[in-house]
N, C-alpha and C positions, 0 to 999 in steps of 0.2 A: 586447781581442782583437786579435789580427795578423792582417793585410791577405792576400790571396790572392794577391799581390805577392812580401809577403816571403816566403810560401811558397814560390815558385817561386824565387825568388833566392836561397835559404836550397839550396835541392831542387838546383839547378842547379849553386852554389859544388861542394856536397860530390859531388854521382854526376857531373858532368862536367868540370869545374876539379878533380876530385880533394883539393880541401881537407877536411882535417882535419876533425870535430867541431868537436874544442878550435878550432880557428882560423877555423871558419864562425862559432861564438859569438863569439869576439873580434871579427870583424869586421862582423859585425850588433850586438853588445852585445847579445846573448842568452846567459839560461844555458843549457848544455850540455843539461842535460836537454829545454829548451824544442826544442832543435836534432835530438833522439833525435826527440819526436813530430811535429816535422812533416816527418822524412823519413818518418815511418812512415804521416801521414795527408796527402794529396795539399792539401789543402784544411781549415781550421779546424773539429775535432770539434764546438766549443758542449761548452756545459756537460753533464755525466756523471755524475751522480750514484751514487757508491760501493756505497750501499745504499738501499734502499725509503725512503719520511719515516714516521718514526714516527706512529703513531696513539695516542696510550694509551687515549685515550676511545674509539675506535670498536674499537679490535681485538677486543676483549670480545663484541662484539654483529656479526661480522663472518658467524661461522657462522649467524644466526640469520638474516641479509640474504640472502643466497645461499639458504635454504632458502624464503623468499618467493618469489624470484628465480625457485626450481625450481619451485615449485608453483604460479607464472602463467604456465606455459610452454605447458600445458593450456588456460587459459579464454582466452575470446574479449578480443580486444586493448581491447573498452573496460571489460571485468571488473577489467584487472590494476592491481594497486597502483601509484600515482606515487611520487615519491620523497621528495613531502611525506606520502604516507600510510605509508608503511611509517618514515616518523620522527616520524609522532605513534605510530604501533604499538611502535614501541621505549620509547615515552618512558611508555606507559601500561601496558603490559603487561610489560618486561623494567627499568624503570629509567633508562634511557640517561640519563644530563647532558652530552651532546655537542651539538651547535650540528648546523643541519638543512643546510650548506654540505656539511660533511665527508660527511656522509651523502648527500647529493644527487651529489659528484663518485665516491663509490664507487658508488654505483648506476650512474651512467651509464657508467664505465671496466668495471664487469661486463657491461651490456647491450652492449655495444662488443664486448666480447670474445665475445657470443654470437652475435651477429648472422653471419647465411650470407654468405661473400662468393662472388662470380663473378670469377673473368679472362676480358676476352673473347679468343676466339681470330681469329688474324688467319693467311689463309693468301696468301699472294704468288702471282698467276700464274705457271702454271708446277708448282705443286705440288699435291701429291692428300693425301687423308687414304684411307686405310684400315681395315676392323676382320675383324675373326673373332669367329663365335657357332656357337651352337647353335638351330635350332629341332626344333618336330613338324609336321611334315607327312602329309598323305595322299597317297600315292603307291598306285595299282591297286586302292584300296582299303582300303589299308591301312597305318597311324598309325605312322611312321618317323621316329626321330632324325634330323636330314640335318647338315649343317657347311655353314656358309657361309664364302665371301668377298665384299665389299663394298667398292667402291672409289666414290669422287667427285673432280671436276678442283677444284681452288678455287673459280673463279668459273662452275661447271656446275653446276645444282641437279638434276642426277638422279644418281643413284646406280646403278652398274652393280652387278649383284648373281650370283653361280655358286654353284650347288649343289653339293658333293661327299658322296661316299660314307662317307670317312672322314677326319679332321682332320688327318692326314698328306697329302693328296691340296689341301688348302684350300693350304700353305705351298708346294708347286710349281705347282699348278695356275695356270690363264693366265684372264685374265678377258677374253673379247670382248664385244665391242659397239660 
């Protein structure tokens, strides 16, 4: 693998010395092509695999994985199958002769891929967040649509809030407080 060095020295030769391709590889001893990707990636990609790795053993029994998968989605988390039981369940029930490794790392790259993620949000002082909605309200008695605006500072935990009569009136409308 090439050093984060010669990428920049490579990066540097050809977009600000102006050399050539051809003559950035002459002068590092690289082939041309090697000289195309590290203009193209700032820094060493690592290895990239073209296509997926073959399974031959497991792809057979891959819909039937995912269908356990779906159907512990439901029961409570100490109900659900591990990844040694759903590969004794293949191996008793559907045939499998695949090894319980390959099975154990597709299990966990699909639980991986279900799992909820969060970003948290980070607001800088200085800045507000804002929303628009709808609720019902009781107004004189009587159960009315209203529009809101709702504004907060970043670091202010109260939430300024205006009622308006119609969701046009929410986007000019001024919020005191």
């Amino acid at each position: 693998m090439k050093s984060v060095e010669l990428y920049r020295q490579v990066r540097h030769a050809v977009r600000i010395e102006d050399l050539s391709r051809r003559e950035a590889a002459r002068r590092f001893g690289l082939d041309p092509r090697t000289v195309a990707k590290m203009l193209v990636f700032s820094v060493p990609p690592g290895y990239r695999r073209s296509r997926p790795p073959a399974r031959p053993k497991l792809d057979p029994f891959v819909g039937i994985i995912d269908q356990i998968l779906e159907d512990d989605k439901g029961r409570p988390s100490k109900q659900r199958h591990s990844s040694k039981r759903i590969f004794e369940r293949l191996r008793a029930e559907h045939g499998y002769g695949g090894g319980l490794t390959i099975v154990k790392d597709y299990v966990l790259m699909q639980r991986q891929r279900q799992r909820e993620m969060f970003v948290p949000l980070r607001h800088d002082p200085g800045h507000a967040q804002a929303d628009f909605g709808e609720a019902l309200a009781v107004i004189g008695g009587v159960e009315r649509k209203i529009h809101f605006c709702g504004h907060a500072a970043a670091l202010g935990r109260r939430w300024r809030v205006a009622h308006m009569p119609t969701a046009a009136a929410t986007a000019t409308g001024s919020i005191k407080g």
